[in-house]
N, C-alpha and C positions, 0 to 999 in steps of 0.2 A: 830436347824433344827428339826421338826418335826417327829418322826420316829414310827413305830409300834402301840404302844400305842396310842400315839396321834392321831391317824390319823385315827386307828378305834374307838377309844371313837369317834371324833367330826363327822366320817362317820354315827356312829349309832343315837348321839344326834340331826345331821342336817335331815334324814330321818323321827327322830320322828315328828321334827319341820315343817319341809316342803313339804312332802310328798303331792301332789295335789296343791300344790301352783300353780298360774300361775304370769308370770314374764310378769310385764305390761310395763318395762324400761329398758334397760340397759346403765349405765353410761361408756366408758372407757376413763382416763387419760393419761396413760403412754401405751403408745402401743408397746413400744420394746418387753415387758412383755407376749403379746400376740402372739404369734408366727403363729398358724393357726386358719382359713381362717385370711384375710383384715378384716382388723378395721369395716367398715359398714357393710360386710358379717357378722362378728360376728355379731353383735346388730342383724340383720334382723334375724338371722337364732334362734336365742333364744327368742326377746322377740314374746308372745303370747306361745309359749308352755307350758307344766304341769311339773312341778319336779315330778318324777316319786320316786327315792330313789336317796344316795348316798352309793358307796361302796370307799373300799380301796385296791389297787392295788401294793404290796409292799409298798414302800413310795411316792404313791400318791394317791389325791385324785379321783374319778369318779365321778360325777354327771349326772345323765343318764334325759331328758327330751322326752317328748312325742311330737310329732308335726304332728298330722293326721295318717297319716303312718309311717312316719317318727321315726326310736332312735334316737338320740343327744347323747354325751358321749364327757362332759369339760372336760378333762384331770387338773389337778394343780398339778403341782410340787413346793413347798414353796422353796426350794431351801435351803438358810442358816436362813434367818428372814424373809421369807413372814408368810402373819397370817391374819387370818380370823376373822372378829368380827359386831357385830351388829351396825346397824349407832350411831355411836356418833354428840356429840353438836359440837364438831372441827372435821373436818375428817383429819384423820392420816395422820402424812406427807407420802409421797409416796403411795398414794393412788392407784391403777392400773385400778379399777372398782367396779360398786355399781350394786347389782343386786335388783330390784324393784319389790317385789310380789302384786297383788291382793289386798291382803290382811292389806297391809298396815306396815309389813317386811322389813327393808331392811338390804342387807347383803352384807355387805364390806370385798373387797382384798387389803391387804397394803404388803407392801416391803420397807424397809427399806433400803436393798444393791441391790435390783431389779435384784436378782439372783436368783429368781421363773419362772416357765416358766407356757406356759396355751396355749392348745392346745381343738380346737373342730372339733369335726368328724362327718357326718352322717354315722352311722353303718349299715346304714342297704343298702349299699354300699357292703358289705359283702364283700371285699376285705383286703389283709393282712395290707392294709396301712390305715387303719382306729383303728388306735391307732400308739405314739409318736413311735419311731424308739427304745427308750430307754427300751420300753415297751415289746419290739419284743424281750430285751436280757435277759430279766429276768429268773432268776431260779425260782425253784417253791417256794410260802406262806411259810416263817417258823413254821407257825403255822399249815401247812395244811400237813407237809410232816412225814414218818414212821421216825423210830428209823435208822431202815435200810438202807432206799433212804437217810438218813443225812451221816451212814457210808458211804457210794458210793461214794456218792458224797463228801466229804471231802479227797476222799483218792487222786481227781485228784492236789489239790493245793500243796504246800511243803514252803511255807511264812512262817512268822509269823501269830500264832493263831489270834490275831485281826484284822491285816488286812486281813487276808480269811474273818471272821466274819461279814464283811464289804462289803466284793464284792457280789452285788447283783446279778450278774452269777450265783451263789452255791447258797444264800438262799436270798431272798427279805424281807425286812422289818427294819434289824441289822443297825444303824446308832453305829456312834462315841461311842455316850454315854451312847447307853442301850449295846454294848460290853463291856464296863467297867464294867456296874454293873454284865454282864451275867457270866463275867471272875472272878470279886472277890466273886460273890457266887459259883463259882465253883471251888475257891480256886487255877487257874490255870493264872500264868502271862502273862501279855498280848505279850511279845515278844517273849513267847516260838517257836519256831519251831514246825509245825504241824506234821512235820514226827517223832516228839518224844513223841507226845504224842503216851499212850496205849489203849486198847480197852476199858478196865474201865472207865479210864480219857475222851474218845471222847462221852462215853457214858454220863459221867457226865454233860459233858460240851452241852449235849442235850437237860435231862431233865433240867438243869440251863437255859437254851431259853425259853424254853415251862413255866416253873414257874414263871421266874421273868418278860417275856410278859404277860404270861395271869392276872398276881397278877396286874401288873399296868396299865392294858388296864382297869379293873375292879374298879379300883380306880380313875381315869380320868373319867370312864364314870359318875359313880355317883359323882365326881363332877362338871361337865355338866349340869349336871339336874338339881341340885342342887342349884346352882348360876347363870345357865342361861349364863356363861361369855364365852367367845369362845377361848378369847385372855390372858384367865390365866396361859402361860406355865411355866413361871418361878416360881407362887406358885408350878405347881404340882413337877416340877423336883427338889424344896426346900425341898416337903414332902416327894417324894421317893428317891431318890439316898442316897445311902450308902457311896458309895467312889468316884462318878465322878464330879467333880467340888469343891470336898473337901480337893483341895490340903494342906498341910503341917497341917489339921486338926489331931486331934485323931482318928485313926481306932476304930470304932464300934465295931470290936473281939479283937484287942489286946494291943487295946490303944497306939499304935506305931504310928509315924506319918503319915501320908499317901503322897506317892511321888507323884510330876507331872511334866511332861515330856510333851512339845511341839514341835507341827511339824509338816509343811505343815496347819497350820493357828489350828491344833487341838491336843486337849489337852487328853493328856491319865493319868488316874491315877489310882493307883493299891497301896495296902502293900506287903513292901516285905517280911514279915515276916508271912502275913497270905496265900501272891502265890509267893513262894518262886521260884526263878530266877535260870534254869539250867544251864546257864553261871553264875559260882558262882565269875566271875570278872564284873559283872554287879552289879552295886552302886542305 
């Protein structure tokens, strides 16, 4: 699943790219996928419009078009394997929609588990229900918020540190797997109890968001540009993760194995030697 990084690299790469474009097609396939408006509303209501930019909205995408007077604002949520990429010579199984520029672009939605969703709006509607219901519960940008507003607001939850880290109430952006990495650079195990950590520790566990988001949103992006590819996630999450998906490899600081634990379909991994477990009956 796409999360933080990802999702502002590809917001910033597609902006560069298609910024003025206009959409002379729209292709859809699978329309479960598509939640609002209807299937022909969709098509009517985008093609001939301008990509205006796209932005990212916790862990989704915005694509905002111009249509006379008119903002548009596609909402995408990738879900677990929705993914975005340029037409290829086979189109992907699970194809959802091709959008058809001017220019002679075209830009493909694929889903593999078809657990993305895709919402459009006209905004200028100015009413609260012009964006996903999901959108309405969001806490604020991890990247946009004080040291402070993260104290605050961390002090309402009492879980386990990861899953806080998670719920996009308190902070938007934190998926599965950049919590693994945010926890083993801050040295703090993922099942701790929130209420035990200390001011230092919450504070650590801060600046470990803000560095190891902005270090890989920056390394995504320049690889974007680079390769032009949309659909490379699996290289970037091979180049940067330290300990998530590296289970029973060597830990990177202590050359310990690194544990992994599943559940609820996702995988947590962590050293216990380098975030050491306050339930010292935890294996």
């Amino acid at each position: 699943m796409p999360e933080l990084p990802e999702l502002e690299g590809i917001s910033n790469y597609l902006s560069k790219k298609l910024s003025g474009e206009i959409i002379t097609e729209v292709e859809t396939f699978i329309h479960t996928v598509i939640r609002i408006p209807g299937i022909e509303q969709f098509k009517s209501m985008l093609e001939g419009t301008k990509l205006e930019n796209v932005k990212r909205k916790g862990k989704l995408l915005i694509f905002y078009f111009q249509s006379g007077e008119k903002t548009l604002a596609l909402f995408l949520d990738h879900g677990l394997t929705g993914c975005l990429s340029w037409e290829k010579k086979k189109l992907p199984a699970k194809t959802v929609m091709k959008m058809h520029f001017k220019s002679g672009k075209i830009l493909l939605y694929h889903d593999r588990r078809l657990h993305g969703a895709i919402w459009l709006y006209d905004t200028t509607t100015q009413n609260e229900y012009s964006t996903p219901s999901k959108v309405r519960n969001y806490g604020p940008d991890i990247l946009e918020i004080s040291l402070n507003e993260f104290q605050s607001r961390i002090k309402r939850y009492r879980g386990e540190i990861k899953g806080v880290l998670n719920k996009q109430e308190f902070v938007t952006g934190i998926g599965n797997a950049y919590a693994d990495e945010i926890l083993f650079n801050a040295a703090i195990h993922p099942f701790t109890k929130r209420t035990s950590l200390d001011t230092s520790e919450i504070e650590q566990l801060f600046t470990s968001c803000q560095s190891i988001l902005q270090f890989s949103t920056a390394k995504i992006t320049d690889w974007l540009f680079s390769t032009d590819q949309l659909d490379n996630q699996r290289f970037w999450r091979g180049e940067l993760f330290r300990i998530h998906l590296r289970g029973e490899q060597s830990c990177l600081k202590c050359g310990k194995a690194i544990s992994s634990i599943k559940a609820n379909r996702r995988i947590t991994n962590f050293c216990c030697t380098c975030q050491s477990p306050r339930n010292k009956n935890f294996i």
